[in-house]
N, C-alpha and C positions, 0 to 999 in steps of 0.2 A: 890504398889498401885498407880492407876494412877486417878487422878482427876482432874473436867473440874470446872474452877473459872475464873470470870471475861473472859472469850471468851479464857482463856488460858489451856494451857493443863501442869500441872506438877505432876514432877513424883518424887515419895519417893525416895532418895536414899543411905540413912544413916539416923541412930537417933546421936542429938548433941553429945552424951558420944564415939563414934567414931573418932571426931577430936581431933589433936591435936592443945593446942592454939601454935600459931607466929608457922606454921611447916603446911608441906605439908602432905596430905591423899588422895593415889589413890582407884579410885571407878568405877564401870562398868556402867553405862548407858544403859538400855537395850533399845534397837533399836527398836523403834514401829512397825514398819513396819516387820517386824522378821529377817532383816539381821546382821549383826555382831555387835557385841556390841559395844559401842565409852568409852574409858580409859580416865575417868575425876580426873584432881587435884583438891582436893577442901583446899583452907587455909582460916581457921579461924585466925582471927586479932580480940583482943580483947578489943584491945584498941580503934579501929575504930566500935565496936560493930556489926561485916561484917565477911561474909563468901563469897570468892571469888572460883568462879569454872570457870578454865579454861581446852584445853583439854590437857592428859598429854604426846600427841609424841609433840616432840621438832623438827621442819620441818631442820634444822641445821645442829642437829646431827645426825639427824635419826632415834631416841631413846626414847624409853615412859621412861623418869624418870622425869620429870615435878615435880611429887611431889615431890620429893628428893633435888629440887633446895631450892636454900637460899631464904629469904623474906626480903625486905629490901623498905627504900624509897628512892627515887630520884625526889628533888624538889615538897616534899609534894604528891609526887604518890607514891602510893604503887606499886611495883616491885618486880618480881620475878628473879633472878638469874639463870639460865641452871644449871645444874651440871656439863655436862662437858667443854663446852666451855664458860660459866657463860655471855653469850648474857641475855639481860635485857629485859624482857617483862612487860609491864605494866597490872596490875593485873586486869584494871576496863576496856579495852575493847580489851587486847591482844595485841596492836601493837608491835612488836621489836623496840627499842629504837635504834638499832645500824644500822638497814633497814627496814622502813617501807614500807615499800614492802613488808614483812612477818609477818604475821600477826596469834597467837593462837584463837580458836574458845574460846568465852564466854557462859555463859548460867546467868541469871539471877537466884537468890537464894534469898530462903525466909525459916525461920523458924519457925515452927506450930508445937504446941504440942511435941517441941522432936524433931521431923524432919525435917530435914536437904531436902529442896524440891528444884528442878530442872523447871525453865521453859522449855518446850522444843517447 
């Protein structure tokens, strides 16, 4: 389901009983426009009352396991750990903590009714 609010355009992409809390859950995005679909991590933090959606290739390794990574904070940021080479992403706009220079796409997230929504 896709719905236009406030001049934004978001799109369903889970209902909350999907996540898992403090743990990573990959999900497809389907691509407006009809080309390939984009592989989103999304982690629920329940302490911070937040569901963070980052995208889950890892530019690094190479690798969509993004959601498989560890969750963790560093200096009161939430952070995502790589699984394989456990590079530190900050969870609330992507930057690699060890070069930012590289940087995960974000999407802003809101929950309605159940679902689990994507600005896009």
């Amino acid at each position: 389901m896709i719905e236009v609010h406030n001049s934004a355009l978001w799109q369903t992409l889970c209902d909350t009983q999907d996540l898992v809390a403090n743990s990573g859950v990959a999900a497809l995005l389907p691509s407006p426009c009809g080309t390939q679909a984009i592989q989103v991590a999304l982690f629920w933090l329940p302490a911070l009352n937040k569901v963070f959606a980052v995208e889950n290739y890892d530019p690094l390794s190479d690798t969509f396991l993004n959601a498989r990574g560890l969750i963790g904070d560093l200096g009161g940021e939430p952070i995502l750990a790589t699984p394989l080479y456990k590079n530190h992403y900050r969870l609330t706009d992507g930057v690699c903590l060890e070069d930012d220079s590289v940087r995960l796409k974000t999407w802003p997230v809101k929950i309605e009714q159940g679902e689990v929504r994507l600005q896009v």
